[in-house]
N, C-alpha and C positions, 0 to 999 in steps of 0.2 A: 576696662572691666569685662568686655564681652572678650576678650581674646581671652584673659587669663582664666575665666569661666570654663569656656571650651578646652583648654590646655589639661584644667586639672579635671575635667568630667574625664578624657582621653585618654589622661594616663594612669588614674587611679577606681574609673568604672569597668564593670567587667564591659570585655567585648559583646558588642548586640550580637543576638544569633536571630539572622531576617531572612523571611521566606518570599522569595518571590515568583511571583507565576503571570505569565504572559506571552504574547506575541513574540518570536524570536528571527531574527536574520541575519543576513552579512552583509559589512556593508564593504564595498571594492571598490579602494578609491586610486583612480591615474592617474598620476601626475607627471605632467610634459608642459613642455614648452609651444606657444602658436604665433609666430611671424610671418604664415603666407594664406590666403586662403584660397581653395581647393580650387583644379581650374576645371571641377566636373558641376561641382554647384556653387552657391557661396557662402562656403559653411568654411570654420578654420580648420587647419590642418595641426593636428596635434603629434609635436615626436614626443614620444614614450619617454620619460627617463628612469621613472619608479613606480611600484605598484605596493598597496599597502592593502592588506585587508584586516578589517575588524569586528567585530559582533557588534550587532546595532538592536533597537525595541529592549522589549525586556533584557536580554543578555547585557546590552549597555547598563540598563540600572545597575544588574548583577555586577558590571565590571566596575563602577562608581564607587557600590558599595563596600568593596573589596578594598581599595584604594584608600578609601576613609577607614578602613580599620575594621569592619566588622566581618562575621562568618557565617557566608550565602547560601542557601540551598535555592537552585533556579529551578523551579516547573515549566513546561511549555512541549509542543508540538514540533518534530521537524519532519520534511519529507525525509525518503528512503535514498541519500543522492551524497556525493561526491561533498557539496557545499556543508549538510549535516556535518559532515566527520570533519569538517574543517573547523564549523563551528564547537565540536565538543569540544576538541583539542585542545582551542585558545581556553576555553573554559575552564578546563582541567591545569594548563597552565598556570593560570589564575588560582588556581585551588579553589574551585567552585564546584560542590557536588553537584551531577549531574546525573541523579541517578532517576530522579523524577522527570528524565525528557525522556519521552516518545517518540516512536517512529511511526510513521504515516504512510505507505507507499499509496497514498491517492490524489497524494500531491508533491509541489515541487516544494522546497526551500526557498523561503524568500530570501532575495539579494537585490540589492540595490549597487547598482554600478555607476559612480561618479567621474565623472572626464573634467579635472581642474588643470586649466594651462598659465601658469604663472598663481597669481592667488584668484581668479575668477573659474566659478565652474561654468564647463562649455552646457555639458549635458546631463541629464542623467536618466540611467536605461532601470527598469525594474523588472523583476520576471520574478512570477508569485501566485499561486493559488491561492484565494479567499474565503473560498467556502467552508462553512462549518465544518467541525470536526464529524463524526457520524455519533450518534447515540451509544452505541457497543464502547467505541474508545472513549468519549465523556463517562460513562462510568468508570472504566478502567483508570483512565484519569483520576478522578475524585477519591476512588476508592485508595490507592496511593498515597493521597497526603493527608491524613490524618494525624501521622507520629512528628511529620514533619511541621503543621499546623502547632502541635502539642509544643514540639520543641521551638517555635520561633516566638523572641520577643516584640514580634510586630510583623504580620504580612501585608504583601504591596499585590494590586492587579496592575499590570501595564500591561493596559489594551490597545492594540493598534489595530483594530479590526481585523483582522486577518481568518478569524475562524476559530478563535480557542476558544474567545470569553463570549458564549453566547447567550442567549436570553435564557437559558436554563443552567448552563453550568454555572456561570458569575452567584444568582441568587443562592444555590448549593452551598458552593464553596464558602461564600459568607455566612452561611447555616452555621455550617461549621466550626468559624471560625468563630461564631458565637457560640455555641458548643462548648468552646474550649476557653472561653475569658479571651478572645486576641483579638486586637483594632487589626481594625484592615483598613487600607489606605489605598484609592483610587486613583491610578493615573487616567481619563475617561477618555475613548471614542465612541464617535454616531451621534445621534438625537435622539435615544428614548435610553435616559440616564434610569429608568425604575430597576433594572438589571441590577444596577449600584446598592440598591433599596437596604439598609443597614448601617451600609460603611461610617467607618469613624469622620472622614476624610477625603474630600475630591478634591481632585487638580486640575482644572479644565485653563486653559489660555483663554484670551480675552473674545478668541474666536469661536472656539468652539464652546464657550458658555452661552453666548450669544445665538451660537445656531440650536441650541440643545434648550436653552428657553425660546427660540418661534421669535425672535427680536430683531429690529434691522440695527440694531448697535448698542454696543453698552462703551460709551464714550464718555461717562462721568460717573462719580458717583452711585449717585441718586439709581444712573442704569444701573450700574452693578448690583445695588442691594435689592430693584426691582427684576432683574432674573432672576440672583440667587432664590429668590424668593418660589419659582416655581421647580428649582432644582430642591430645595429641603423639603418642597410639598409632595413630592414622588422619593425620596431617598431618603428623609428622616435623618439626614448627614446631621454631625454637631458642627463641623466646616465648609468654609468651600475655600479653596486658596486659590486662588486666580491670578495668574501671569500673567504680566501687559507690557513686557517687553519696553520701552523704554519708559514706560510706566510705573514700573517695580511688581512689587508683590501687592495684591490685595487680600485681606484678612477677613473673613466675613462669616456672620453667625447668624442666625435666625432673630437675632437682637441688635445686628448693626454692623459696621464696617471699619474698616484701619486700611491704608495704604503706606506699605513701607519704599521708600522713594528706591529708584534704582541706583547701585553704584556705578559711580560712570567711569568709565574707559573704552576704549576702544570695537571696536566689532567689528571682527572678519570672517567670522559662522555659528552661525547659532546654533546650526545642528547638535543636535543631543544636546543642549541645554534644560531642556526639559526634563529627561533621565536624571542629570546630575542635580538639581533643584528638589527630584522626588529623591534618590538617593539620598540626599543630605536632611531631608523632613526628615525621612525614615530612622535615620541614622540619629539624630539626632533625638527625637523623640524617644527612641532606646535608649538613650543615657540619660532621660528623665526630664529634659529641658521643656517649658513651654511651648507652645506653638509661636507664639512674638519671636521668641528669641534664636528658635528653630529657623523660621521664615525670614531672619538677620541672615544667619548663617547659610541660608541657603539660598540669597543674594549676592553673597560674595563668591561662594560658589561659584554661581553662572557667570558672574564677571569674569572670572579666571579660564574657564572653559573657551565663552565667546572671543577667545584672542586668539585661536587656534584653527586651526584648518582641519573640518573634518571632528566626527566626534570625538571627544578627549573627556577624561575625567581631571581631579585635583585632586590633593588628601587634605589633610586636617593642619598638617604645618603649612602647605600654599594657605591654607584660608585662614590662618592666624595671623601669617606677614601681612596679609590684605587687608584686614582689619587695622594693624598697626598702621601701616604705610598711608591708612587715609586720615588719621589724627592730624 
């Protein structure tokens, strides 16, 4: 029933139109081979065989979202560099407008650069300005996505600290987005979630729920529903969806909790699992589905992703056969 569900929401609802706005980077991934190591230190020696680059943070949701079927408008920050224009590109590719990114020359573009030799990664280098955006471009910013706001059936923040979503623009832009009738849906970084203070919807991991309620662990239950607790007392959220990795999904309301168990298979990167997990809420909550049945689908999801090297997304027919295949 849940596949056939999802089949005929997909091909007989209209396309979601989702807005998202967030942290954006590249991520550049190596991959070589390592059989000797270095006779300068004792590190391994990696030969190059291929180099792949991808959009990572926010742009991954965008590419996710894309992939399932819907039509993205991506907001966000990049510096003035070489790696920007790399990033619009794939974007445009993608058919993701892109007319809500900004340029920044007071910083750099984040990238993340991964050295995987065989399927293990050796290293990984980052190079990234974090600090806030300035005051002059958060308005500029904000001022910008109102039609885009108007126009999406569901906006997403994914914040990866980096400097867009700060203590002043996030609570704005969800103004707004009240303004306008539109849930907003939180992917959350940091420890003072009151920025959130609105949203329909948080996505915090088991980790950083934990560090964002003041907790030394939420390893049961019982934990879970006594953090969430001081997350819905600063954010007034109707959710908190909580990932626990081999845990599953956790479901939780101001009234109580659900754990949906994880599908199991295998795991060789988790990376951007989280993207594609919000992706698929998102997405799915646009074609009108519950939040249960949302947080099904956005299970199988990440199953499908985590078998992969490096961020990847899935669309709607991988997550249909995944459903079937576990009858």
């Amino acid at each position: 029933m849940l596949a056939e569900k999802l089949h005929e929401a997909h091909l007989n609802r209209p396309k979601p139109n989702i807005l998202v706005i967030g942290d954006l980077m590249l991520d550049d991934y190596i991959f070589g081979s390592a059989t000797r190591l270095s006779p300068e230190a004792p590190v391994p020696v990696v030969n190059v065989q291929r180099e792949r680059k991808i959009v990572g943070g926010a742009a991954n949701v965008a590419s996710n979202l894309v992939d399932l079927g819907a039509k993205v408008t991506l907001a966000g920050v990049l510096g003035d560099d070489i790696f920007a224009s790399e990033i619009i590109t794939i974007l445009q590719e993608k058919h993701i407008n892109t007319k809500l990114i900004l340029k920044d020359d007071s910083r750099s573009t984040t990238v993340k650069t991964r050295v995987i030799a065989g399927t293990h990664q050796i290293v990984r280098i980052d190079k990234e300005d974090t600090h806030d955006i300035s005051d002059a471009l958060s308005e500029t910013f904000l001022s910008g996505l109102d039609q885009a706001i108007q126009d999406a059936d569901i906006v997403i923040l994914s914040d990866y600290n980096k400097g867009l979503l700060t203590h002043n623009l996030s609570p704005a832009i969800i103004a707004r987005c009240h303004d306008f009738g539109k849930k907003i849906i939180v992917d959350p970084k940091g420890l003072d979630y009151s920025k959130y203070q609105g949203a329909y919807l948080i996505k915090p991991n088991r980790k950083e729920l934990a560090e964002a309620a003041k907790t030394a662990s939420v390893n049961t239950q019982i934990d879970l529903e006594k953090a969430a607790e001081v997350i819905f007392e600063c954010t007034s959220s109707a959710y908190l969806i909580v990932t626990l990795s081999e845990g599953g999904i956790a479901i939780i309301t101001p009234d109580g909790s659900k754990i949906l168990p994880v599908v199991a298979t295998e795991v060789y990167d988790v990376t951007g699992a989280g993207d594609t997990v919000m992706a698929t809420l998102a997405y799915c909550l646009s074609l009108g589905f519950d939040i249960e049945d949302a947080c099904r689908y956005a299970n199988f999801a990440a199953s499908i992703v985590i078998r992969q090297i490096g961020s990847a997304t899935t669309s709607i027919e991988e997550i249909i056969n995944a459903i079937k295949n576990t009858k």
